[in-house]
C-alpha positions as CSV (number, residue, x, y, z in Angstrom):
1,X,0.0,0.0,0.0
2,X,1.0,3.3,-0.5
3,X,2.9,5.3,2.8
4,X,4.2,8.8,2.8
5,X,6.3,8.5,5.9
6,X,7.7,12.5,6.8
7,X,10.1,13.0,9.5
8,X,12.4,16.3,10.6
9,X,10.2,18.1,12.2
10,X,10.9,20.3,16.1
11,X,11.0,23.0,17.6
12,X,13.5,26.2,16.2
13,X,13.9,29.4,16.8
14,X,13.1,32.1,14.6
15,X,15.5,32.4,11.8
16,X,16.8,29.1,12.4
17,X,16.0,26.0,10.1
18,X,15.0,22.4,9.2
19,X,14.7,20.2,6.4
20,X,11.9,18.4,6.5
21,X,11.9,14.3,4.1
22,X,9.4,12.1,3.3
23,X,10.2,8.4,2.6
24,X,7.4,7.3,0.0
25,X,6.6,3.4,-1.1
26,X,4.0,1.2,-2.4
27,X,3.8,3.5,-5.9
28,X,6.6,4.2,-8.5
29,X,7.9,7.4,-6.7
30,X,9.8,8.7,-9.8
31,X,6.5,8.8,-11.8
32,X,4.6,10.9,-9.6
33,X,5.0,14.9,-9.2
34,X,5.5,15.2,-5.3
35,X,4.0,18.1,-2.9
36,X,4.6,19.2,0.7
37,X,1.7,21.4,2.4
38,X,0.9,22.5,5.6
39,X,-2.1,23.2,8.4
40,X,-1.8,25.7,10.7
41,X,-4.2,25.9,13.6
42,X,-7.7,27.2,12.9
43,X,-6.5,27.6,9.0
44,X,-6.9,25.4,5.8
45,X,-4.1,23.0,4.6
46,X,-2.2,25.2,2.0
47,X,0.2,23.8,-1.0
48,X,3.8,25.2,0.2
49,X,5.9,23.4,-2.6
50,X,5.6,21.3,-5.2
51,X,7.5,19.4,-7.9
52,X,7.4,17.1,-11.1
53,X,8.8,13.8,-11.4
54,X,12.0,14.3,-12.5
55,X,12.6,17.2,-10.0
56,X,12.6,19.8,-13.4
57,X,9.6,21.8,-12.1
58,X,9.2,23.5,-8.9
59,X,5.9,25.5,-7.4
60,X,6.0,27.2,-4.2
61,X,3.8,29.2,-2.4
62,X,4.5,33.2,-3.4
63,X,5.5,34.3,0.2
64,X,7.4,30.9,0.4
65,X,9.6,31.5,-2.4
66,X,13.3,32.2,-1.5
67,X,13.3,30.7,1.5
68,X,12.3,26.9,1.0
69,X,13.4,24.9,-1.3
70,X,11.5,21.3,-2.2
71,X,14.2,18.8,-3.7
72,X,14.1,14.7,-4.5
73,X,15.9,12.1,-4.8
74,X,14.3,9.3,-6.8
75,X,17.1,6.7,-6.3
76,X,15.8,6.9,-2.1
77,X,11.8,8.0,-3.3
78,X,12.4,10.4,-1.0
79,X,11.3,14.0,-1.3
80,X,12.7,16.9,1.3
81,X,11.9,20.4,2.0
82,X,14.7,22.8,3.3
83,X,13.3,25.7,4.9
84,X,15.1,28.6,6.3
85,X,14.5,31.8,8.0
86,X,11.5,30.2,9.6
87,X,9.2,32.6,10.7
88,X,5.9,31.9,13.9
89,X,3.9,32.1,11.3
90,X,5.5,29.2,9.6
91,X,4.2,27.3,12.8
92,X,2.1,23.8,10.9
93,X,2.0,20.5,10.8
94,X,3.2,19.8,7.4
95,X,2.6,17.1,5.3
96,X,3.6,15.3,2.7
97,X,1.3,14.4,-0.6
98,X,1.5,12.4,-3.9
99,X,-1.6,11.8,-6.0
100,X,-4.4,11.7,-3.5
101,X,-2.2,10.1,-0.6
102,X,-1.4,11.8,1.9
103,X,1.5,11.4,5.0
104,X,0.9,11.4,9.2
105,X,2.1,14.7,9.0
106,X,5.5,16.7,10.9
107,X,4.8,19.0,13.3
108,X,7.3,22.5,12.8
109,X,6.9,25.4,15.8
110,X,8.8,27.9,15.3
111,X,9.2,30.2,18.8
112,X,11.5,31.8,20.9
């Protein structure tokens, strides 16, 4: 069966960063473009990045831009998500999605 299994999630300070991954199995990884989102409390889940299959082709978010960066590596069908200059507001569980399936989800707080 399909899994989407993210991990790298925490607590860091403002400014700081993380890079989130998600392992993926049970569907051929390379095939499928791969997307990270995120929930905040009280909010909808919102796309934050996004790419094709062959890693060519990169969305994000407009406000995200410049300061995450979705990569993969289809050797390990993993898919990661370096984000920097984390803001409070980038405060979400995030998750990680591939044609309708979606991951348990990585919790980021971001606090003094």
């Amino acid at each position: 069966q399909v899994q989407l299994v993210e991990s790298g999630g925490g607590l860091v300070q403002p400014g700081g960063s993380l890079t989130l991954s998600c392992v993926a199995s049970g569907f051929s990884f390379s095939s499928y473009r791969m997307s990270w989102y995120r929930q905040a409390p009280g909010e909808e889940r919102m796309l934050v990045a996004s790419i094709g299959s062959t890693g060519g082709s990169t969305v994000y978010a407009g406000s995200l831009k410049g300061r995450f960066t979705i990569s993969r590596d289809n050797a390990k069908n993993t898919v990661s998500l370096q984000m920097n200059s984390l803001k409070p507001d980038d405060t979400a569980v995030y998750y990680c999605q591939a044609s309708g399936y979606w991951g348990q989800g990585t919790q980021v707080t971001v606090s003094s």
